[in-house]
N, C-alpha and C positions, 0 to 999 in steps of 0.2 A: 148561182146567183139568180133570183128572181128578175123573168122577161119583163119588158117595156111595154105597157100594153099601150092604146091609142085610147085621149080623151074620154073617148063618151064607154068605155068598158069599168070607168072608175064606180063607185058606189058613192055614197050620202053620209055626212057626219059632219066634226065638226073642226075646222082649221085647227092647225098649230104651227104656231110662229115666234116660237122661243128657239135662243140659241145664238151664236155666233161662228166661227169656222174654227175648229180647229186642225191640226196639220197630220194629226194620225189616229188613229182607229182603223175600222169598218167604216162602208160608207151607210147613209142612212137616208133616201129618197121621197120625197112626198111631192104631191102635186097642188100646187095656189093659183086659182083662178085660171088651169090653164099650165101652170110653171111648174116643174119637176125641180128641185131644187135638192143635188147630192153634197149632201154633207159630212165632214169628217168628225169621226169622234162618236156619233151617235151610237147606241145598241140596240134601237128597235126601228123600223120602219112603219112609216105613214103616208099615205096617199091623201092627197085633198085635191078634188074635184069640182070645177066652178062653185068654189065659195066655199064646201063643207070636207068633210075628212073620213075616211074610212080607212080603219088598220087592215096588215094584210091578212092578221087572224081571224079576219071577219069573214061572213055568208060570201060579202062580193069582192072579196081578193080575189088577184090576178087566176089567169087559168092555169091551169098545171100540164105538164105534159099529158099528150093522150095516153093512154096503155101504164101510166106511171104507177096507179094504186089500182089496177084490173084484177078482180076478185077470182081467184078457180071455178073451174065447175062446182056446182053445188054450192055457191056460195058461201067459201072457206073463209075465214079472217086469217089474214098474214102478217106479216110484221113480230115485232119484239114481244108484243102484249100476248098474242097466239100462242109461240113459244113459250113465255112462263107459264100461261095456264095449262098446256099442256106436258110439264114435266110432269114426272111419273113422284107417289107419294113415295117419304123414306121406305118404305118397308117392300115395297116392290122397284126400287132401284137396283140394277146389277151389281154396285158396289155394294150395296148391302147384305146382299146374298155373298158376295166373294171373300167379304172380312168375316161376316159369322164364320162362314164353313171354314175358314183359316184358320180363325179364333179356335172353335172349336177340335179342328185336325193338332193344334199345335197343343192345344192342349192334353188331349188323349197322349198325343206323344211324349208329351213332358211329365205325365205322370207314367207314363210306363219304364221309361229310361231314371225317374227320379228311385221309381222300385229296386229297378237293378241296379242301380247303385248302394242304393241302401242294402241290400243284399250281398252285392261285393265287398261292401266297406262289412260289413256282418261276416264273410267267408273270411277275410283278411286278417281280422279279430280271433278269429277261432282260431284258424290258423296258429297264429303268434301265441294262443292261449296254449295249444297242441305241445308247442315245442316248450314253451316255460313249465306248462304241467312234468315232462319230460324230464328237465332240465332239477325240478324238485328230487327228483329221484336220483337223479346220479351227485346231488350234493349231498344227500342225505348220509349215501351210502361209501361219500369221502369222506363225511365230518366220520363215519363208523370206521371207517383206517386210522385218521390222525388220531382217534383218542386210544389206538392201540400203540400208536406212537407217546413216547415220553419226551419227547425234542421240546425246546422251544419253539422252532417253526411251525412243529405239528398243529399245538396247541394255536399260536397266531392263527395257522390257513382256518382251522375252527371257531374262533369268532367270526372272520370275516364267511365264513359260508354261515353261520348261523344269522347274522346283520345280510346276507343276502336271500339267505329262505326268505326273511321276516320282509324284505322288504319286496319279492315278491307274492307272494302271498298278501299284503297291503294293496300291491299293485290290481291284483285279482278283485281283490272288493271294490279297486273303483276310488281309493284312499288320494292316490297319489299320480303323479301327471308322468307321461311318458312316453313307454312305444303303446300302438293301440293291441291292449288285449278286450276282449269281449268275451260273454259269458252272459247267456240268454236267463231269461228270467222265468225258464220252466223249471215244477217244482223238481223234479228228479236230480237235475242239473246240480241246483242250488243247492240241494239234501247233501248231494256227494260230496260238495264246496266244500262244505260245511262239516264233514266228517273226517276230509284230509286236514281241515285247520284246525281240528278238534284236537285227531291226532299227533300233528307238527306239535301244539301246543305242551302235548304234552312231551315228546320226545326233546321238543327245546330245551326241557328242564332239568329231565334225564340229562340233556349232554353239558349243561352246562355244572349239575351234582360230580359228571364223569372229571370236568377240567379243577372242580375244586379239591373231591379227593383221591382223583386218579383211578376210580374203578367206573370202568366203561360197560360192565356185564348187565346191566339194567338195560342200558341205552341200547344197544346190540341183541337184547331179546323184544324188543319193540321195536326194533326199525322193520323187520319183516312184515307186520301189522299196516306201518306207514307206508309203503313200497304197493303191498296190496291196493289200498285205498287208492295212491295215484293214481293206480293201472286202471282200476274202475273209475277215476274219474277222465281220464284218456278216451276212455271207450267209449263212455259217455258226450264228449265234446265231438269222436270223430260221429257215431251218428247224429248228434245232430248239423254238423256239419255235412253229412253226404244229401242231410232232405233239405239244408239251404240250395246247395248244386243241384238239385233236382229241381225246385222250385224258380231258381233262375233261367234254367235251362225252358221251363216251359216258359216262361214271361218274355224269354227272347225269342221264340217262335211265335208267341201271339202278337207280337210284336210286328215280327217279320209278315204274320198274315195281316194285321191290321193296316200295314204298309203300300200292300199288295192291293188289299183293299180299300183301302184313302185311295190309289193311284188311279184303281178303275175307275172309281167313285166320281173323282176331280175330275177324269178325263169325259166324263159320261156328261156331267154336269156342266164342263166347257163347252164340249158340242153342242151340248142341249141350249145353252145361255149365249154362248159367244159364236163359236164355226158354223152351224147353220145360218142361223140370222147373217152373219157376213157372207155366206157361201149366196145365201138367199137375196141379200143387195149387191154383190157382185156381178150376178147374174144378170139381176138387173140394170147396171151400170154398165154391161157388155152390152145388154139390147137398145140402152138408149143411146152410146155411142155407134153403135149401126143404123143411129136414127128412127128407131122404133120406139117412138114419143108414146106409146101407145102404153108402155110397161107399166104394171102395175106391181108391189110385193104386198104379200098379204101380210096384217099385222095381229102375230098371234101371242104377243107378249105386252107387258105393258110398261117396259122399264126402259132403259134410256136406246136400248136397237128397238121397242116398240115406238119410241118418238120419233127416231131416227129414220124408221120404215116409214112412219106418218109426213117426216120433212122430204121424204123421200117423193111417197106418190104427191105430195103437194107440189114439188118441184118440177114433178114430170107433169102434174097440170098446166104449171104455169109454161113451163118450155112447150109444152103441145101448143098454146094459146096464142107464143109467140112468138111459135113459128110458123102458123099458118099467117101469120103477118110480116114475115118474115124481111120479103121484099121491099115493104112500106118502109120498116125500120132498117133495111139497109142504103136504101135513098134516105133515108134524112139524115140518118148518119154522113153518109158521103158525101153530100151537102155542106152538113156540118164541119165535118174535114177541110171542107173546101175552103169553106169560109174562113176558120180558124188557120188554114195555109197561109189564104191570100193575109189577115191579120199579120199573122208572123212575119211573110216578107215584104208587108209595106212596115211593120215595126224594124225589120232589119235595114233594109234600104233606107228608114229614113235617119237611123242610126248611122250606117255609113254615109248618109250624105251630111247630118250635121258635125262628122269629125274632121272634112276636110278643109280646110283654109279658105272661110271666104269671110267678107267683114261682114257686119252684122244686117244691113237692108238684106243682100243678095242670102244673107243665110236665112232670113225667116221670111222672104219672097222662096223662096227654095219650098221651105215648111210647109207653107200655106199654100200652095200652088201643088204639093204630092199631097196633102190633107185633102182639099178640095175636092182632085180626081176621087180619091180611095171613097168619098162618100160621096160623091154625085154631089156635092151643096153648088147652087148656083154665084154665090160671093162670099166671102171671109174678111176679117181681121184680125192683123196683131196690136194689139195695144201694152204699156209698159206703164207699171206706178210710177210718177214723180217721187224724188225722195223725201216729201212731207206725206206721201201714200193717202193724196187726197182726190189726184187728177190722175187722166187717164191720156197717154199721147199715143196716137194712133204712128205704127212705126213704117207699118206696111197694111192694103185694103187692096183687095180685087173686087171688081165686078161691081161695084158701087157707083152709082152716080157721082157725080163732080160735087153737085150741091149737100148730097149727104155727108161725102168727106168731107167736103169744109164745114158743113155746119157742127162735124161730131169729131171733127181732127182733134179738139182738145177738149175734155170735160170731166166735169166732177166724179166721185164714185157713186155719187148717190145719184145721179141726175140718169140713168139708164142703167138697163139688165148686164151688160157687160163690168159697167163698173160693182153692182151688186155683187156680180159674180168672183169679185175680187175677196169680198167680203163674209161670203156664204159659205160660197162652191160652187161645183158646177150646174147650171140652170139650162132648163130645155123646156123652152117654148113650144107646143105644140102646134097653135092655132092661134095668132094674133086675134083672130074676130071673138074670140070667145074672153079677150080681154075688156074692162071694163076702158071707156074711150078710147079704142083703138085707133082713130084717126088722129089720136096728139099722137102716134109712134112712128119715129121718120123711116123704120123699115119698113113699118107696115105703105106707107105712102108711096113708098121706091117699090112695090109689088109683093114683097117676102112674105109668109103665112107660116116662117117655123125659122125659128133661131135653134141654137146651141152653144153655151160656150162654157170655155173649160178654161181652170186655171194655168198659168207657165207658174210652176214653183221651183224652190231648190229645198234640201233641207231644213235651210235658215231664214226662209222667208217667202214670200208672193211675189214677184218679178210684176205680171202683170197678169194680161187675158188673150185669149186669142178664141174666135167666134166662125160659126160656121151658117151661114143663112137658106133657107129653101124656100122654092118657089110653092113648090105643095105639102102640104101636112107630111110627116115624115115618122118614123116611129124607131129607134134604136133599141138593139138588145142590151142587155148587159155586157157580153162581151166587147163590143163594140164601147160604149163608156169608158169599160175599163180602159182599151188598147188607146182611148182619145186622152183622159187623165196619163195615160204613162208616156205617149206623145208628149205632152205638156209637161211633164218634169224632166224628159233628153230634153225639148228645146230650154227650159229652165237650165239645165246644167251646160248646155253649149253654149248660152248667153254668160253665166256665170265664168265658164273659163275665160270667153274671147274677154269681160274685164279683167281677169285677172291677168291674164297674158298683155294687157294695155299696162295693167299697173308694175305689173315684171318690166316691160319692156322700157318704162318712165323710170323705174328706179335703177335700173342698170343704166343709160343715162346719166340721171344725176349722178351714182356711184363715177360714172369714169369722168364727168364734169370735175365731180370732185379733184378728182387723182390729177387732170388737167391743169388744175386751178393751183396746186399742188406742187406739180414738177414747173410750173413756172415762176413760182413761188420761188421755189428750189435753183432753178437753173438760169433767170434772170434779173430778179429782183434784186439779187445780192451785188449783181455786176453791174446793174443800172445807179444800183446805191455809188458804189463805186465811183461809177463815171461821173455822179452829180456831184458827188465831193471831189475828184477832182479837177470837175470844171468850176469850183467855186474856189477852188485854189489857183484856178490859173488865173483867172478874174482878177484872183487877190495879184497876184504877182507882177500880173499887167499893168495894171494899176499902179503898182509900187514900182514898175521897171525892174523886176529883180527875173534877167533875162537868162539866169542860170538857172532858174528855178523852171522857168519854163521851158529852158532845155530838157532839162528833166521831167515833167510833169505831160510836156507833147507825145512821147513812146509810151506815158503808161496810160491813155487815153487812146493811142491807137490799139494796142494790147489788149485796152478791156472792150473796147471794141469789136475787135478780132475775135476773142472768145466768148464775145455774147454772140455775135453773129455763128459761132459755131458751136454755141448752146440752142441758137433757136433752130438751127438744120437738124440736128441731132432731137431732138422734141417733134418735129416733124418728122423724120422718120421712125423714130420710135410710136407713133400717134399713128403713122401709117401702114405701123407693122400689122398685117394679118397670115396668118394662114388660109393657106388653099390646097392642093393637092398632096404638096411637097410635106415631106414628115421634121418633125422638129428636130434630125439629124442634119437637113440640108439650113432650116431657119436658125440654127446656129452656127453652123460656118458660115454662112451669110452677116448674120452679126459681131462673128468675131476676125472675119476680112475687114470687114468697114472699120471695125476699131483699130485692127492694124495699119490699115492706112491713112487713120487719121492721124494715128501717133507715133506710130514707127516702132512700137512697145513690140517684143517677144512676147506673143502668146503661146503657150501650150496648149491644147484639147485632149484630153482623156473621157472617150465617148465609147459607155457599154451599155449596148442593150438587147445583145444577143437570145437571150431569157428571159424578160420582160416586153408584158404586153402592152401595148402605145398608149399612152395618156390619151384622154377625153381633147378635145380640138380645143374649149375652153382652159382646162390645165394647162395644154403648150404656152397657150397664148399666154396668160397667169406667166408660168417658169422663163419667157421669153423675157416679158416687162423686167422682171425680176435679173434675169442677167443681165436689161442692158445698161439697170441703173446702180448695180455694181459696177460695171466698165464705166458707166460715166464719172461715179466717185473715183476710179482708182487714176482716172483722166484728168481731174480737175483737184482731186486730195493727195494722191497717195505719191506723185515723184518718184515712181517705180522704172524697174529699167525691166521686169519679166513680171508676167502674170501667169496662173495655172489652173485653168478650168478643165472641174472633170464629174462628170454625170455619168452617174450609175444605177441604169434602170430593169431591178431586177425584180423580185415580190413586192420590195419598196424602192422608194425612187428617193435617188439623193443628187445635191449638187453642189460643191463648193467651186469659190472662187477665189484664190490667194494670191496674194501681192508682195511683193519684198523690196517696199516702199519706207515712208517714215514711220508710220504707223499712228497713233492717237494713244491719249486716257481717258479708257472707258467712264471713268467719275466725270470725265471733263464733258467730258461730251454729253453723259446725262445728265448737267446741271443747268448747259443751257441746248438742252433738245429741239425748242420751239427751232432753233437756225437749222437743225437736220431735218429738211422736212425730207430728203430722199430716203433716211433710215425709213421714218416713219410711213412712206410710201412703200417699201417694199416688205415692214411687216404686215401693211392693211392687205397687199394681197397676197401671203403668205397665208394669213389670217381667210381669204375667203377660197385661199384651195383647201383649211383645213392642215396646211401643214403646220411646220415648226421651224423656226428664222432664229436661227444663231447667227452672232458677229464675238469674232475676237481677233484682240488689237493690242500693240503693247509698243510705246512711242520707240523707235529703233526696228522693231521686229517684223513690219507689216501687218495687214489685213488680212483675216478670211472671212466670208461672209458662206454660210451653211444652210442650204434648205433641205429640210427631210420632212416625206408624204408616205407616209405606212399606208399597207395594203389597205385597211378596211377606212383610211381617210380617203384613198384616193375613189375605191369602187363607192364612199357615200357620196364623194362631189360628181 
C-alpha cells in the first residue's frame, strides 16, 4: 500500500468529486482542499491538493521507498522488461540444441534398427523359402512311389501332393497369403525360380498322364532332372542368405559403435552445455554464501545458463549494494516489525476487550479511550446513524470541550466531516487552516489542526462514525488506516451483536410471557369460570330459598377454590423452577417428591443416564417444564392411582410419562383444542428443543405423553 505523505508533498491538477461509498473493493484515496477521503469500490487512486489533483502515476506521486528501484553498477536495467530482452534467440537456446541432437540421435537409431529388421524379417523369409524349397523334393519323389503304387490310396495321396506342390510353388511367386516365404529379386535367384517351375510344370503333367493310364516311366525319368533343379535352387537361396547374416551382423556393430559414439558425443556436449556452466554457478553460489558478494561467473554462452550467469552476476550487484546498506535496512525493518507488533497487539487487545460483557457506553468508552492512546490523538468521538441515517448522535466524546459537545451531540450527516464520513469513507484532515473558512469549524475553534475518522460498519450496513482529533498536523501510513478501518468494523460487529443479544434477550421474554399467559390460561381461567357459575348459582338459590341447593353448591365452591389456590402455588413454583448446580437427576426427584405430596399418587422413576452426556442447562430446563405439566394434567385429568416416569438418556434422550387413569378421545380432544391449552404448551416447547411430543390415550387405558430428542436435535439446540 502506498505511504501517507503530508499536505504540501502532494502535486497540482485537477479535483475529482464523483462517487458515493460503496462497502467493498480496494480502497481508493485522494486528497480535497486538505481532505484525504478513502473510498471503497474505487480502482484507481487520486490525490487533490488544495484545490487541484494529481494521479499517483504522475511526475509528483508519492515517494517510493529509498533503495526500492536502485540500479547495479554500470547502470543495469532490472525488472521484468530486462529479463525478456535478454532471452537468448530460438536457435541458441539450450533446449534447442538438446531436441535437435535428440531428434537427430533418434533418428539415426531408428533407421538403423528399422535395417535390421528388414533384414531379419528377409533371413526369416529365406529361411522358410530353405525349408519349402526342400520340402518340393521330398514330394516330388512321393508322388514317384504312389504312382508305382496301383492302390486307391496311392493315387488320392498323389493329387493331394500334386494340389500341394502347386500351391506352394504359388506361394513362392507371391500369388497367395500365408507363412512368410521370400525370394529376393536377383536375377540368378529368379532364373533358378523359374527353371524348377518350368520343370514341376512339366512333371505335373507327366504325373497326372501316369494316374490316367497307369504308366509312371515318363514321370520317373524326369523327376531326376526336377530334384537337380531344387538343389540348385537351395544353394542358391542359402548363399544369399549367408551374405544377408553377414550384412546384419555388420549393421549391428555399427550400431553398437554409433552408440558408443552418441554416448561420448551427449556426454561431451552435456558438460559442455549443462555441468560446467552449473559447476561454474555453483561455485559461485558457494562464494556468495560465504559472503563473498564480490563473485562474479563469466558468461561464455548465450542460451538460457548464459542468462542465468547474466541474473546471476546482476544479482550479486544488487546484493553487494545492499549490503553495504545493510545495517540501514535492518533498522527499518525492525522498526517496521515493531510497529506492525504494536498494531497486531493493540488489534488483538482491542479484540479481546470488545468480546467481553459490557453495555454499550462502557464498551465504546473502552474503544475510544485504547484508540486514543495507540495514536497519541488528543480527543475522539463515537457517534451512531439514527435509523432515518440522516443524524449523527454523539454516544461517547473525550477530551472535547463542554460547549462543543453540546453544540455537535446531535447533527445532520451533511452539516460536518464526520457525518460525510458516513457517507464517503474514511476522511483525514490534515491541516484545518489550509481549509477554506476554517474559523466556521468548531474543532478548529476548540484548538484541533488534524481530524481522522473512520467508519463503524458491519456487513450490512454503516452503524456510524468514530473520529480521532490532533493538536498538530499528523501524517498516517497505510498500515495504520488500514488497522483503524478494521478497528471500526470489530467495534461495528460488537455493536451489532450487543443488539442482537438485546433482541434474543426481549424475544425469549415474550416467548416465556407467552407460555405464562398460557398455563394461566390453562390452570386458572377454567376454575375461576367455574367459581363464577357457581356463585351465580348460589345467588340464584338464595334468592329462591332453595337451601338444599345451596347445601350443595357451598363444598363445590370451597373445592374450586381449593384447587385454584393449588393451581396457583404450583404455576409458582413451576415459574420458579431453575436450575443451578444440581443436575437434572436431583431437578426431577425434586419435582416428582412435590407431586407425591401433593397427591399422595404412586410415582415410579426409571432414571438412565449412565452413557449419556448431560443436556445443555437450557434442555433441562425445556424437559423440566415439560414433566411438570404432564403431572399437573394427570393431577387435575387423569384420576390415576400410579404414575410411571422413566428417562433414558443415552445417544438420544427419551422420556415418557404414563398414567393408568381414565384416559381421553384423542378425536375429542382435537376437536375442541383451543381448552387444552397445557397440550399445546408442552408441544411449543418440545417444538423449541427440536424434539418430538407424542401423547396417547384411550378413554379406560390412561395416558402417556412421550418426548424424544436424537443426537444431532439435541447437539443443534
Amino acid at each position: 500500500m502506498e505511504s501517507t505523505l503530508p499536505l504540501d508533498d502532494r502535486a497540482s491538477g485537477s479535483p475529482k468529486r464523483d462517487g458515493t461509498l460503496s462497502q467493498a473493493g480496494t480502497s481508493n484515496r485522494y486528497v480535497e482542499s486538505g481532505i484525504t477521503i478513502v473510498r471503497r469500490g474505487a480502482s484507481e487512486e487520486e490525490r487533490v491538493s488544495d484545490g487541484v489533483a494529481s494521479t499517483t502515476d504522475g511526475e509528483a506521486g508519492p515517494k517510493r521507498e529509498e533503495g526500492a528501484d536502485r540500479l547495479p553498477e554500470g547502470g543495469q536495467v532490472t525488472g521484468a522488461a530486462q529479463a525478456k530482452a535478454a532471452a537468448p534467440a530460438w536457435k541458441n537456446r539450450l533446449s534447442t540444441r538438446i531436441v535437435i541432437s535428440s531428434v537427430v540421435a533418434l533418428s539415426l537409431v531408428l533407421s538403423m534398427v528399422g535395417w535390421t529388421l528388414w533384414l531379419s524379417w528377409q533371413l526369416a523369409g529365406t529361411a522358410a523359402a530353405i525349408n519349402e524349397t526342400g520340402s518340393l523334393r521330398m514330394r516330388a519323389n512321393r508322388i514317384g512311389l504312389n504312382l508305382l503304387r496301383h492302390d486307391e490310396a496311392a493315387q488320392a495321396q498323389v493329387v493331394v501332393d500334386l494340389r500341394e506342390q502347386g500351391r506352394i510353388l504359388a506361394h513362392f511367386a507371391g500369388d497367395l497369403p500365408g507363412r512368410p516365404l521370400f525370394l529376393s529379386t536377383d536375377a540368378p535367384l529368379r532364373q533358378q525360380f523359374h527353371a524348377v517351375t518350368t520343370r514341376w510344370d512339366e512333371l505335373a503333367d507327366l504325373a497326372h498322364e501316369a494316374l490316367v493310364e497307369g504308366d509312371s516311366t515318363a514321370y520317373l525319368a524326369q523327376l531326376p532332372g526336377f530334384v537337380a533343379e531344387a538343389d540348385r535352387l537351395v544353394h542358391v537361396l542359402e548363399v544369399g542368405n549367408a551374405s544377408k547374416t553377414t550384412r546384419l551382423r555388420i549393421l549391428q556393430s555399427v550400431l553398437i559403435v554409433m552408440a558408443c559414439l552418441g554416448t561420448m558425443a551427449m556426454i561431451f556436449l552435456l558438460y559442455r552445455w549443462i555441468i560446467r556452466p552449473v559447476q561454474t554457478l555453483q561455485g559461485g553460489i558457494q562464494r556468495m554464501a560465504a559472503r563473498d558478494f564480490s563473485v562474479r561467473v563469466p558468461v561464455n554462452n548465450t542460451d538460457e545458463l548464459g542468462v542465468l550467469a547474466q541474473g546471476f552476476n546482476r544479482m550479486a550487484d544488487e546484493l553487494q549494494s545492499l549490503y553495504e546498506d545493510l545495517g540501514e535496512h535492518v533498522r527499518q525493518k525492525t522498526a517496521e516489525l515493531e510497529r506492525q507488533n504494536r498494531q497486531l497487539s493493540a488489534l488483538y487487545g482491542m479484540t479481546a476487550f470488545l468480546n467481553k460483557p459490557n453495555d454499550i457506553e462502557a464498551l465504546c468508552r473502552g474503544f475510544l479511550q485504547r484508540v486514543m492512546d495507540e495514536f497519541h490523538a488528543a480527543a475522539g468521538s463515537i457517534r451512531v446513524l439514527d435509523p432515518s441515517g440522516e443524524r449523527l448522535h454523539i454516544v461517547v466524546s473525550l477530551g472535547f470541550s463542554s460547549a462543543l459537545q453540546e453544540s455537535e451531540h446531535c447533527m445532520r450527516t451533511d452539516a460536518c466531516f464526520c457525518g460525510e464520513a458516513t457517507q464517503r469513507g474514511t476522511m483525514i484532515i490534515r491541516d484545518f487552516r489550509k481549509l477554506p473558512r476554517p474559523e466556521e469549524i468548531g474543532c478548529m475553534r476548540d484548538g484541533f489542526q488534524a481530524v481522522s475518522v473512520f467508519q463503524i460498519v458491519t456487513p450490512e450496513a454503516t452503524l456510524g462514525t468514530f473520529s480521532l482529533h490532533f493538536r498538530e498536523r499528523t501524517t498516517m501510513s497505510p498500515r495504520e488506516l488500514q488497522l483503524l478501518e478494521m478497528l471500526g468494523q470489530h467495534l461495528g460487529a460488537a455493536l451489532d451483536n450487543q443488539r442482537l443479544s438485546i433482541k434474543a434477550r426481549q424475544l425469549a421474554v415474550a416467548e416465556e410471557r407467552n407460555l405464562v399467559a398460557q398455563g394461566l390460561h390453562d390452570s386458572l381461567a377454567q376454575g375461576l369460570n367455574f367459581l363464577n357459575l357457581q356463585t351465580q348459582m348460589l345467588g340464584s338459590a338464595v334468592q329462591q330459598r332453595r337451601w338444599d341447593e345451596v347445601e350443595e353448591i357451598v363444598p363445590l365452591l370451597k373445592t374450586g377454590v381449593s384447587e385454584s389456590y393449588q393451581d396457583v402455588r404450583e404455576l409458582l413454583q413451576n415459574f420458579r423452577t431453575r436450575l443451578g448446580e444440581e443436575s437434572l437427576r436431583k431437578a426431577v426427584d425434586d419435582t416428582i417428591g412435590r407431586f407425591r405430596r401433593q397427591t399422595g399418587l404412586n410415582v415410579e422413576l426409571h432414571l438412565d443416564d449412565r452413557d449419556g452426556a448431560p443436556l445443555h442447562p437450557d434442555q433441562q430446563l425445556q424437559v423440566l417444564f415439560i414433566l411438570q405439566e404432564a403431572l399437573s394434567n394427570v393431577r387435575k385429568h387423569a384420576y390415576a392411582s400410579k404414575v410411571t416416569v422413566r428417562i433414558d438418556n443415552h445417544r438420544d434422550f427419551g422420556m415418557s410419562i404414563r398414567d393408568d387413569g381414565e384416559g381421553y378421545d384423542p378425536k375429542e380432544v382435537a376437536e375442541r383444542s383451543e381448552t387444552h391449552v397445557g397440550l399445546s404448551i408442552m408441544r411449543e416447547r418440545a417444538a423449541r428443543l427440536g424434539g418430538q411430543l407424542q401423547m396417547c390415550s384411550a378413554p379406560g387405558q390412561g395416558t402417556e405423553v412421550s418426548l424424544y430428542l436424537s443426537q444431532s436435535d439435541r447437539l443443534a439446540s
